[in-house]
C-alpha positions in Angstrom: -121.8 -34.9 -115.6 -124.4 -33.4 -117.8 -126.7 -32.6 -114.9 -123.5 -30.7 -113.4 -123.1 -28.6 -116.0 -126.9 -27.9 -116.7 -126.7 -26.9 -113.1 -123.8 -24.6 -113.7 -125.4 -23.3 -117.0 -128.8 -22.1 -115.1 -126.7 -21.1 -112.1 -124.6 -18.7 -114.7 -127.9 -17.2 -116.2 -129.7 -16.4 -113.0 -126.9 -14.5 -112.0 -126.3 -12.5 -115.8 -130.3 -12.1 -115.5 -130.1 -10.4 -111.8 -131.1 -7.0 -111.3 -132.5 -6.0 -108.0 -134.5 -2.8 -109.5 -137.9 -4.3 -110.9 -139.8 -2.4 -113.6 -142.0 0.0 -111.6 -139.8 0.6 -108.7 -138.7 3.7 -107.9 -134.9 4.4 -109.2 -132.6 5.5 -106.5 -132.0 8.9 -106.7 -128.5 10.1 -107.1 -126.0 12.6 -107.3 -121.9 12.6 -108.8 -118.8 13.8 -110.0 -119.3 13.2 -113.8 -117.1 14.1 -117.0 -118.3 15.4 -120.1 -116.0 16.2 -122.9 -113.3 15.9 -120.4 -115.0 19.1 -118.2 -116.1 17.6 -114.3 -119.6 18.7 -113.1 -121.7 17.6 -110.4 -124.4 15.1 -112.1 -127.6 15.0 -110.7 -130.3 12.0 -111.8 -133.5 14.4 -110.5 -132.6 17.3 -112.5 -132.2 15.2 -115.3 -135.3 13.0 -115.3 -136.9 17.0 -115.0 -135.9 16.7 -118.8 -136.9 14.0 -119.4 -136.2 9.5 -119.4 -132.6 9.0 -118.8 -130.4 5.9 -119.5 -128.4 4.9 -116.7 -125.7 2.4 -117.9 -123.2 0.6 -115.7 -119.9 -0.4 -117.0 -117.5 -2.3 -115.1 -114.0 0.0 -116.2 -113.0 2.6 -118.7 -110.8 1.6 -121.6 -111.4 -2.0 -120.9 -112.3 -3.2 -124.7 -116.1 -4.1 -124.3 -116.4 -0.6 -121.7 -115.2 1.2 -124.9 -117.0 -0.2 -127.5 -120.1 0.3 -125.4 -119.3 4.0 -124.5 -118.8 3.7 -129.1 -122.2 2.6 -129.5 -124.5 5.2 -126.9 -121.9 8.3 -128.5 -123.2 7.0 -131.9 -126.7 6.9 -131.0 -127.0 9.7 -129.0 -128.8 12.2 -131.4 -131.5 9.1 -131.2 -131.9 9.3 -127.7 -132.0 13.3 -127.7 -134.5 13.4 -130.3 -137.0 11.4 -127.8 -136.1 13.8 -124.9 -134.1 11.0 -123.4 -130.4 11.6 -122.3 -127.7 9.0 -120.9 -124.8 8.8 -118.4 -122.8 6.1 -117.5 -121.5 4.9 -114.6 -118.5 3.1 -113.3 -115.8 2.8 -110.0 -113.5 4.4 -112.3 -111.8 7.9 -110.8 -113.4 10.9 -112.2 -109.7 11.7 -113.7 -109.9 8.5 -115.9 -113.3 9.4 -116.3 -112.8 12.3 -117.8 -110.3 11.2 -120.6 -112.5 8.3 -121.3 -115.6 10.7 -121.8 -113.2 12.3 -124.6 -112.2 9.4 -126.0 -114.5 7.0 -125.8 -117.9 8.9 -125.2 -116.4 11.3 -127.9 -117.7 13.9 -125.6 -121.6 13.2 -126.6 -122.6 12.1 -123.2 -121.2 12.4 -119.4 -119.7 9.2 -117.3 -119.8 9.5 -113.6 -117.5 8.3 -110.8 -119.0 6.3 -108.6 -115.4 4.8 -106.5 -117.2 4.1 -103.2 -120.0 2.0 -104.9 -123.1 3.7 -103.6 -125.0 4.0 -106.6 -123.5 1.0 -107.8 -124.7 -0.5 -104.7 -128.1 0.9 -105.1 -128.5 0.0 -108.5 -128.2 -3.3 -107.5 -125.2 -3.2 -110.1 -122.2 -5.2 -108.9 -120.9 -7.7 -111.3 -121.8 -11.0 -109.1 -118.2 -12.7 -110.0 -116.1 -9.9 -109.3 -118.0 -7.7 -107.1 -115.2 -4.5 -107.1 -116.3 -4.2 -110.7 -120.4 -2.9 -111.7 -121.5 -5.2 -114.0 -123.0 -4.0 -117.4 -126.0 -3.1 -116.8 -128.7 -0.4 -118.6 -131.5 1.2 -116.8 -134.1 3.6 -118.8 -136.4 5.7 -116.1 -138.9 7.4 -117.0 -139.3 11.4 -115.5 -141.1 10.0 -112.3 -138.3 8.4 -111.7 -139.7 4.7 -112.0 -137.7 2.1 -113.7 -139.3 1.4 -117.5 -136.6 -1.0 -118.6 -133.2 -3.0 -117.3 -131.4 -4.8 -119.4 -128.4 -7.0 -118.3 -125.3 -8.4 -120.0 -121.9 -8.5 -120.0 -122.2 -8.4 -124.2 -122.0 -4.7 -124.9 -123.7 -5.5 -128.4 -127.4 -5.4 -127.3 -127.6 -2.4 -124.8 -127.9 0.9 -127.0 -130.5 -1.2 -129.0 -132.9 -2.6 -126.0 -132.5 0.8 -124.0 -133.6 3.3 -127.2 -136.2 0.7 -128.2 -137.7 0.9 -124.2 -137.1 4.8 -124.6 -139.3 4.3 -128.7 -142.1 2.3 -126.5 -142.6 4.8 -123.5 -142.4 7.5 -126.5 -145.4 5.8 -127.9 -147.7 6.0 -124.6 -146.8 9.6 -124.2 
C-alpha cells in the first residue's frame, strides 16, 4: 500500500514539474487576438521581446477562482515588472470575448490576456494541463529579448508565480 501511493505521489510531481521548454531553448514565437482593458489587438511575442523580457503565463480559464486570483496578483505587480523593462500577457483557450471582460475585471486592465481556442501556442508551450488536456495548465515563462527561455515555473498553486517570475526577471536584471 505505501509503495502504491509513493508511486502515485512521484507519478503526480513529475507530471506538476513537466515543461517541455528547457531554460536556454528558444521560445516559440507567436502571434494572437489579445484583450487589454477590454480593447482586442493583435498580440505579437517578437515585437514585445523588442522591448524587452516578457512573462508568458498560462492559465487554464478565466473567472475560474485560482485563474482570477492569479490575473489579481501579476495586475498588482505590474508596475514591478515595467520598472525592469519586462511586460506580461497571459494566455488561456478562453474566447477572446471572455477574454476581454476578464482583462477588465480581473487583469484590472494593467496587462493583456490572449485567446489561444485552437491550442497552438498552448501546444507549443508545452502547456496543456496533463489531467485535463482541453485546459493549459498554469504555467509561467520569463524570456529574455532573444527570445530564449530564462525561467519556467509550474504549478497549479497561483500563489508562487508573480513572485518566482519577477525574481527570474530581478536576476537577468542583474547580468544586464
Amino acid at each position: 500500500m505505501l509503495r502504491a501511493l509513493c508511486g502515485a505521489t512521484i507519478f503526480t510531481l513529475a507530471l506538476s514539474a513537466h515543461a517541455a521548454l528547457d531554460i536556454g531553448e528558444a521560445a516559440p514565437d507567436f502571434s494572437a487576438q489579445a484583450a487589454l482593458g477590454g480593447k482586442v489587438y493583435r498580440f505579437s511575442l517578437a515585437e514585445s521581446l523588442r522591448k524587452g523580457p516578457v512573462v508568458v503565463y498560462f492559465f487554464p480559464a478565466a473567472f475560474s477562482e485560482g485563474c482570477s486570483v492569479e490575473a489579481h496578483y501579476f495586475a498588482e505587480a505590474i508596475a514591478q515588472f515595467e520598472a525592469m523593462g519586462a511586460s506580461v500577457i497571459g494566455v488561456s483557450g478562453d474566447d477572446i470575448a471572455t477574454l476581454s471582460k476578464f482583462s477588465v475585471q480581473a487583469c484590472q486592465s494593467k496587462f493583456p490576456v490572449a485567446s489561444d481556442e485552437g491550442q497552438a501556442v498552448i501546444g507549443a508551450f508545452d502547456a496543456r494541463m496533463p489531467t485535463r488536456p482541453e485546459y493549459a495548465n498554469r504555467l509561467s515563462y520569463v524570456i529574455a529579448p532573444d527570445g530564449k527561455i530564462l525561467y519556467y515555473y509550474v504549478s497549479l498553486n497561483p500563489g508562487k508565480h508573480v513572485e518566482n517570475t519577477l525574481g527570474a526577471v530581478r536576476a537577468w536584471r542583474q547580468t544586464k
